[in-house]
C-alpha positions in Angstrom: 84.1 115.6 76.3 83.7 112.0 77.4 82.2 111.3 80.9 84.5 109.4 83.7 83.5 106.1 83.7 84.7 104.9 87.7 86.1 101.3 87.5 85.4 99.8 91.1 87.0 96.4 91.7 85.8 93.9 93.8 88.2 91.3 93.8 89.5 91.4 97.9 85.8 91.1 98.7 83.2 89.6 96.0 85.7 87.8 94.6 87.1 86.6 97.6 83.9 84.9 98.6 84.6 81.9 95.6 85.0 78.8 97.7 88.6 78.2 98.1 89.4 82.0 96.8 90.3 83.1 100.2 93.2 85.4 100.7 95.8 85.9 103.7 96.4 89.7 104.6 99.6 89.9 102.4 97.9 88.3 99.3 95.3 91.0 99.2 98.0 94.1 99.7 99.8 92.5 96.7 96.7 92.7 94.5 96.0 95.8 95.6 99.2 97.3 94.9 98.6 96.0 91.4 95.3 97.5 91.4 96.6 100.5 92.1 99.4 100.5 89.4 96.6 100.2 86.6 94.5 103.2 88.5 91.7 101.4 89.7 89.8 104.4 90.8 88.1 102.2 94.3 89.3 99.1 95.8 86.6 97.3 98.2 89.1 95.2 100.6 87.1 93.3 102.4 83.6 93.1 104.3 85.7 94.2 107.9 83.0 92.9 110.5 83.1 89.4 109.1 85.9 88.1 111.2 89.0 89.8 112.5 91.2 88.4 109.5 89.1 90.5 107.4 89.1 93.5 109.3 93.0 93.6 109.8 93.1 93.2 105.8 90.9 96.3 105.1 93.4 97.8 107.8 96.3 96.8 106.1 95.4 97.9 102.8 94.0 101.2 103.7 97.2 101.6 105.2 99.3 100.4 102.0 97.1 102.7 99.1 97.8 106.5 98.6 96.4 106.7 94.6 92.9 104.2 95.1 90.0 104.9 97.2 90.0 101.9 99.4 86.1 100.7 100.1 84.8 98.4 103.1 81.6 96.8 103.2 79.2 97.2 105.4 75.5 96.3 106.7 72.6 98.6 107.3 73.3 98.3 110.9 75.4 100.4 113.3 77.9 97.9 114.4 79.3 96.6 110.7 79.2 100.9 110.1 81.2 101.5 112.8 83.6 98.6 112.2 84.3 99.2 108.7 85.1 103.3 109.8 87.7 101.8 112.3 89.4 99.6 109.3 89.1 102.6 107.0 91.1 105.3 109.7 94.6 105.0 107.7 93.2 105.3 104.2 93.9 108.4 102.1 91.0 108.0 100.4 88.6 105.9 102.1 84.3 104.6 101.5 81.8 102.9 103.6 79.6 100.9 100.8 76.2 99.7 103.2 73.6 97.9 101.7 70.3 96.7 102.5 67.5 94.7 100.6 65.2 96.0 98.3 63.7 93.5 96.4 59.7 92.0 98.2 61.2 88.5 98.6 63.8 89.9 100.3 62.4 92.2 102.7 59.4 89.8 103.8 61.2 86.6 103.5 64.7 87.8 105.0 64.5 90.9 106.8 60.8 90.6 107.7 60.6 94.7 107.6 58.3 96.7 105.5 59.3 98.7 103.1 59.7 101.8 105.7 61.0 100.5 107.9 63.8 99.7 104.8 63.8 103.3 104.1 64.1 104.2 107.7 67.4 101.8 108.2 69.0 102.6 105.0 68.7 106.4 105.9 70.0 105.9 109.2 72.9 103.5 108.0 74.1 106.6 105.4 74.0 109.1 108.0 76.0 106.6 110.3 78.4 106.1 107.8 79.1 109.8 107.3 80.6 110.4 110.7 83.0 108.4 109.4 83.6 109.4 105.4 82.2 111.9 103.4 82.3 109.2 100.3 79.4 106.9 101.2 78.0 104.3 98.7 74.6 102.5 99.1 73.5 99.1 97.6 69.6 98.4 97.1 70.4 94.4 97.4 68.4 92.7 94.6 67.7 95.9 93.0 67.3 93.5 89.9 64.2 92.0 91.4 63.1 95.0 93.3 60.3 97.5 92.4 61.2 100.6 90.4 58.6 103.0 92.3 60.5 101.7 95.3 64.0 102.2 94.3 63.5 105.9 93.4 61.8 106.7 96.7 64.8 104.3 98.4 67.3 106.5 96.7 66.1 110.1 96.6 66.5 109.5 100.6 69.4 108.3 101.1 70.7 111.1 98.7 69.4 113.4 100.9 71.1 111.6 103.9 74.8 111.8 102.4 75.2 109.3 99.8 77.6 109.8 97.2 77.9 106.6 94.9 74.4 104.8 94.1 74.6 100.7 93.5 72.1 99.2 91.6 73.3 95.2 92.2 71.9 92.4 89.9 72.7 89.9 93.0 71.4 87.1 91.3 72.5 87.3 88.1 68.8 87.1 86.8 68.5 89.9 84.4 69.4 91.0 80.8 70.7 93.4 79.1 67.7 95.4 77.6 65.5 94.7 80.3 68.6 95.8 83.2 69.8 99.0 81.4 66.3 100.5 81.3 66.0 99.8 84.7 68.9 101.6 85.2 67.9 104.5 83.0 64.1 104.7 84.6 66.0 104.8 88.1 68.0 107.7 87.3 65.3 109.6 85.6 62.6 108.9 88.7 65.1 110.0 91.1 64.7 113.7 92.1 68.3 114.7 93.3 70.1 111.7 91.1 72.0 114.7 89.7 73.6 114.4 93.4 75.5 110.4 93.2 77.3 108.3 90.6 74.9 105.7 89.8 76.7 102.2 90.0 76.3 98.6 88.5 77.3 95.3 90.5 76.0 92.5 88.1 76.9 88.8 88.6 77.4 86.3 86.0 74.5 83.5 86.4 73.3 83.9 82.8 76.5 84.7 81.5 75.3 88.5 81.3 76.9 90.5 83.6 79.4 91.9 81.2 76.5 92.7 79.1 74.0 93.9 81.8 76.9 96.6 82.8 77.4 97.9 79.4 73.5 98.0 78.7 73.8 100.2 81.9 76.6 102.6 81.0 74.8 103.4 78.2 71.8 104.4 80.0 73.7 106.4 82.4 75.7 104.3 85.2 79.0 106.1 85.9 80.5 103.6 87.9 80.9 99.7 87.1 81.6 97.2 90.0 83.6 94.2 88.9 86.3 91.9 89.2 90.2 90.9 87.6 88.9 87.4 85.5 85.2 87.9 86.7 86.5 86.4 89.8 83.6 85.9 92.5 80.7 83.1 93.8 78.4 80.6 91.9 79.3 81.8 88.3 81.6 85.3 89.0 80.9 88.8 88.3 81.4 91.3 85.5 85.2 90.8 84.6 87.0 94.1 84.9 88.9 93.4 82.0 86.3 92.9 79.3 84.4 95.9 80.5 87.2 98.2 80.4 88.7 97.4 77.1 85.0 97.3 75.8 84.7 100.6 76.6 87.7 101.5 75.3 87.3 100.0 71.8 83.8 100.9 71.2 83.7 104.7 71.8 81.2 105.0 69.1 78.8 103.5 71.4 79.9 104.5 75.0 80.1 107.8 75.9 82.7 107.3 78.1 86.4 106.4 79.3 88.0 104.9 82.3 91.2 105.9 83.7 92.3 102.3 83.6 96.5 101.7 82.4 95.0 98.7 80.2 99.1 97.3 80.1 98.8 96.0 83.7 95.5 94.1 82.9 97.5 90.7 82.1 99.8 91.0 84.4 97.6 91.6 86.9 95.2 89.1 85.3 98.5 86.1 86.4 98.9 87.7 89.9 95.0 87.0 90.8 95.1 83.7 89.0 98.4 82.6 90.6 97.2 83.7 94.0 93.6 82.1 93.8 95.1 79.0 92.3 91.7 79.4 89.7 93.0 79.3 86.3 92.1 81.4 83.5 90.8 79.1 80.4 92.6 79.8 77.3 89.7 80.7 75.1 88.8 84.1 78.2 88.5 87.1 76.7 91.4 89.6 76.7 93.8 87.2 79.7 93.1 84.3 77.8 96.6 82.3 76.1 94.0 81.9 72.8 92.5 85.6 73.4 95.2 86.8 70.4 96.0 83.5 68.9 95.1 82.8 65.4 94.7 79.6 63.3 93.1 79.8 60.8 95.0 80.0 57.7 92.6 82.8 56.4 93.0 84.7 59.7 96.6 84.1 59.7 97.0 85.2 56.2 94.1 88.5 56.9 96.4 89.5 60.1 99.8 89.4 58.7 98.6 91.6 55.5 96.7 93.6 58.2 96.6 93.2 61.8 92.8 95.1 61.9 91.4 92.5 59.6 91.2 90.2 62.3 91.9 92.0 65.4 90.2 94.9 67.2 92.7 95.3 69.9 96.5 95.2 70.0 97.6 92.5 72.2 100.7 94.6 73.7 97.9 97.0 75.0 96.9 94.9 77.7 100.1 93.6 78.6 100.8 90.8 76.5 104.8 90.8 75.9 105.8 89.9 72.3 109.3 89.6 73.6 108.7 86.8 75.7 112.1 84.7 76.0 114.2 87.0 78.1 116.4 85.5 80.4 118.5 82.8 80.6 121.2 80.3 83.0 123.5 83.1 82.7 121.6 86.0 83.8 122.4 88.1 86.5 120.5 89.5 89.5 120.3 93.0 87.8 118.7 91.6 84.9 116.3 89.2 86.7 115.6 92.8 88.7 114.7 94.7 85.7 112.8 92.2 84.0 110.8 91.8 87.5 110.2 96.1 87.4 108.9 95.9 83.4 106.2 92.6 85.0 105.0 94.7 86.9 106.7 92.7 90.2 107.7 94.3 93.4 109.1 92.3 96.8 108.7 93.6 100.0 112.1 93.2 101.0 115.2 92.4 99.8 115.1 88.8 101.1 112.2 87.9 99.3 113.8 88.9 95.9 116.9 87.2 96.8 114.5 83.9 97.2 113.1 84.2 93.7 116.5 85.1 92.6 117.8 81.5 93.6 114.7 79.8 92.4 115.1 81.6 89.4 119.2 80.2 88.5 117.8 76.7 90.1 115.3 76.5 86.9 117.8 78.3 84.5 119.9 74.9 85.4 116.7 72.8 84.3 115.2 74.6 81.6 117.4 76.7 79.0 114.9 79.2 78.3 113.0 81.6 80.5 109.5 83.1 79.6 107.9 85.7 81.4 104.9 83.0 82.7 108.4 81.0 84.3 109.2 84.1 86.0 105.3 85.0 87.1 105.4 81.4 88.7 108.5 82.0 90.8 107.4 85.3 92.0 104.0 83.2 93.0 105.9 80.9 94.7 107.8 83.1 96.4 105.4 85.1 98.1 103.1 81.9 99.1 106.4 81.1 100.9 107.1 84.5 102.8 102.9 85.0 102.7 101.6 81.6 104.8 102.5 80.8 108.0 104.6 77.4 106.9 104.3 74.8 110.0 105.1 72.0 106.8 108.1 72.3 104.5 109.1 69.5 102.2 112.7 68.5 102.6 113.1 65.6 100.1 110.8 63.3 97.8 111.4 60.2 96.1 109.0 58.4 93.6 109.4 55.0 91.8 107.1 54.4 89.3 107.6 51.4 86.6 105.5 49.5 84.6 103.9 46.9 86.0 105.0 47.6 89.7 102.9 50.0 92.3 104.5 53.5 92.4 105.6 53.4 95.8 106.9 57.5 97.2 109.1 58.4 100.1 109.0 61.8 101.6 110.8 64.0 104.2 109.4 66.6 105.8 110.0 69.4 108.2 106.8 69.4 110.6 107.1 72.2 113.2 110.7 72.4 113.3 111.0 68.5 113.3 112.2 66.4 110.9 109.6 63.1 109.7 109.5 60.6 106.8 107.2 58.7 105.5 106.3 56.8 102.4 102.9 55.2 100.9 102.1 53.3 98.1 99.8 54.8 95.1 97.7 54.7 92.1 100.5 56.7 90.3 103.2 58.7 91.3 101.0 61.9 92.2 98.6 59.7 94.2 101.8 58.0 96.1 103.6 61.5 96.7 100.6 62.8 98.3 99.2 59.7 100.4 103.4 59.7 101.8 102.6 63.1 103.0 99.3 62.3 104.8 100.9 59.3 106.4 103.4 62.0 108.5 100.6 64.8 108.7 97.3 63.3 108.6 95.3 66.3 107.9 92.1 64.9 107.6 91.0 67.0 104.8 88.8 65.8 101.8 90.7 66.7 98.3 88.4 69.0 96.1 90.1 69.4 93.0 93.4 68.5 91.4 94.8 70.5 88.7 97.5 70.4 86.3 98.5 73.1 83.5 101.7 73.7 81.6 103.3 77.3 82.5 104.8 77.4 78.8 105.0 74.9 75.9 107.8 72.2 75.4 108.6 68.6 78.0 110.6 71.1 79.7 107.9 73.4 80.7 107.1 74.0 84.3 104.5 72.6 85.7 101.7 74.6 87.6 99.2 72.2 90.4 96.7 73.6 92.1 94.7 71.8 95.0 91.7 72.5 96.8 91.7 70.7 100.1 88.5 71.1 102.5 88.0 71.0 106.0 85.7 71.5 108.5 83.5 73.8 105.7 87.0 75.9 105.0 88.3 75.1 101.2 91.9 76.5 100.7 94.2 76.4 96.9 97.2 75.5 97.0 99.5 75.8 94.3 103.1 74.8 93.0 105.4 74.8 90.2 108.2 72.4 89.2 109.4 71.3 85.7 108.8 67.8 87.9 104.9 67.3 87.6 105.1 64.7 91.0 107.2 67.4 92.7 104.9 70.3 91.8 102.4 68.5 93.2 103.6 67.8 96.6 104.6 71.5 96.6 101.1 72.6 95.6 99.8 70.3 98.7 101.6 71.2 101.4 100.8 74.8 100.9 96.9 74.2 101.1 98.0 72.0 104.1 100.0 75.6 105.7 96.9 77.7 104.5 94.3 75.2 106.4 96.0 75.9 109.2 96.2 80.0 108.6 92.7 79.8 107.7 91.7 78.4 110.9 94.2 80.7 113.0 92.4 83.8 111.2 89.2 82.9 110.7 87.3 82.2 107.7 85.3 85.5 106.5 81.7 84.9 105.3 80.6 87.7 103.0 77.4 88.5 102.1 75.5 88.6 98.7 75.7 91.8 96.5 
């Protein structure tokens, strides 16, 4: 029989920490549901001490979780210990992950302890921990530059002090694959009671390795892989979930093996983190990618339709990719627009909130005459980033004129705290007008990061999906929005980073650490 390989996502928390990635409370419970559905076996929330937001999301989906263990991170140090225990107290299932540095840089540069003095705090941290939990996971931070002789001794100790998962983190993204899975292998083998923990892998994506660097250490005996839904996470990501699960699954001639994972919700729940994050997925990604099953080639084309296995080595419906894609239409009713919501993947919270998308749903049935599921993914977004932020700014009405030779000139009403304003601004283009009308009612004085445009489905009738990235004060904030009006979309997408600069700064803005 095949050993359980434990899939441990890190999306609420690693992920979180890309600039501009940051969730609101609801947001995270959504991906987490969707986490659950594809039996994510732990789901770290959130890093609970780092600001009261945080800490109220860990709550929230501790409380929300019955199938998942539900992790919260935690320092070597008896307040973040404690802190993440209180967050965990609804959970079903619930695991303090502490860490501490390993690595020589780290402990003279950063923590100025010796290497006891490590051992002595990890120890205590692990004991801590288990007043609170008997599942306790510990991280030897920059295990990748650390010393194997001092990993061993690090680990047989804690061990012996009550943890249950071992975490072997590449934090910098600095090793490769041979190199990190013997590592990996030498550490289990020069640990005494390793027979005693899951040995775990948390590798980050600086070389473009940390797909690789987990596999190398599955294969050399790490049960449990930390990663992320689209390798989500700071600087360059982490290990993406999905290409180490459906590796796994489609090599079992080299790994010996399986996940639990239900490898049909990877896609959809590949759109919910991308639509939430407002970070795209590029075509040409791995598994989520709109290419990842595409072929055209004419000699691929003709290989695949004599033989699907001549060119593929997965079947695209297996991780969620619909081949019935057109499925609804202007005359569609709400039972139908339910049930193809159920077979997504989709849930509301309440019946409101489906009757919103409902509406939004006929209002584009009157614009566009066919309905994909990606049309339907973007309502549901939108939805839920209405019912999700707290919205102080609604847009009420917009009017662009743009003609050649002439300066787009935009007029826009908005509802501003329960008040009604207008305002108008001329503009490089219509976008640049649309959005300049906004700041002359709101004047946000935020810096705009990024401005992204990407068609939803094909065709000139195809909604269009924005995403901003507005900065202020050091917080970043996405917004996003969909309209088959590009100029529309775009105010849409803008006002909701405006109403998440202002949710940011009413819940603080967590600052996680390195893993």
């Amino acid at each position: 029989m095949s050993d359980k390989l434990f899939i441990f996502d890190t999306t609420l928390r690693d992920g979180e920490q890309s600039p501009g990635a940051s969730m609101t409370k609801e947001e995270k419970v959504r991906i987490a549901k969707a986490l659950e559905r594809m039996r994510v076996d732990v789901i770290e929330a959130g890093f609970p001490i780092a600001s009261s937001g945080d800490f109220e999301s860990v709550q929230a989906v501790a409380r929300e979780i019955k199938e998942s263990t539900v992790c919260g991170l935690a320092r070597a140090l008896d307040a973040d210990i404690d802190r993440a225990g209180e967050a965990l107290k609804p959970a079903a299932s619930g695991r303090i992950h502490t860490f501490i540095a390993t690595s020589p840089i780290h402990m003279e540069r950063k923590l100025r302890m010796s290497p006891d003095e490590v051992v002595k705090q990890a120890v205590r941290a692990v004991e801590r921990a288990r007043r609170y939990t008997d599942d306790v996971e510990f991280s030897a931070e920059d295990a990748g530059r650390s010393e194997i002789d001092f990993l061993c001794r690090i680990f047989e100790a804690v061990i012996a002090a009550g943890a249950t998962t071992i975490n072997i983190p590449d934090t910098v993204g600095y090793n490769v694959p041979e190199q990190f899975g013997a590592m990996v292998g030498r550490a289990i083998e020069g640990t005494p009671n390793a027979d005693k923990a899951v040995f775990s892998v948390h590798c980050h994506n600086d070389l473009g390795l940390a797909v690789a660097n987990s596999l190398s250490a599955v294969i050399n005996g790490a049960r449990q892989v930390e990663c992320t839904i689209n390798g989500l996470g700071e600087r360059a990501g982490n290990a993406a979930l999905e290409e180490v699960v459906m590796a796994v699954r489609t090599r079992q001639d080299v790994f010996p093996c399986e996940t639990g994972i239900d490898a049909t919700r990877i896609v959809p729940s590949s759109r919910l983190v991308a639509g939430i994050t407002g970070f795209s997925v590029q075509p040409n990604k791995a598994i989520v990618g709109a290419n990842a099953f595409a072929h055209e080639s004419g000699i691929h084309q003709d290989g695949v339709l004599k033989h699907r296995e001549t060119y593929e080595i997965m079947r695209a419906e297996d991780v969620g990719w619909s081949a019935n894609r057109m499925v609804l239409g202007k005359h569609s009713g709400r039972n139908a627009f339910r049930s193809r919501l159920q077979d997504l993947g989709v849930a509301f919270a309440s019946e409101e909130e489906l009757n919103a998308a409902f509406q939004r749903f006929k209002t584009l049935a009157d614009k566009k005459h066919e309905i994909y599921d990606e049309d339907i993914q973007a309502l549901v977004t939108e939805t839920n980033l209405e019912h999700s932020v707290n919205e102080r700014i609604k847009l009420v009405s917009l009017r662009v004129c743009s003609e050649t030779g002439e300066t787009p000139e935009a007029n826009v009403t908005l509802w501003v705290n329960g008040e009604e304003k207008r305002g108008s601004a001329p503009g490089g283009g219509p976008v640049d007008a649309a959005l300049k009308a906004i700041e002359s009612i709101v004047d946000s004085q935020t810096e705009l990061l990024l401005y992204s445009v990407n068609n939803i489905t094909t065709g000139t009738d195809s909604q269009g999906e924005v995403t901003v990235r507005l900065e202020r004060g050091g917080r970043i904030v996405n917004g996003q929005g969909a309209d088959t009006d590009i100029v529309i979309a775009s105010a849409k997408a803008y006002i909701n980073a405006l109403n998440k600069v202002v949710t940011a700064a009413e819940r603080g803005h967590p600052q996680g650490p390195e893993l």
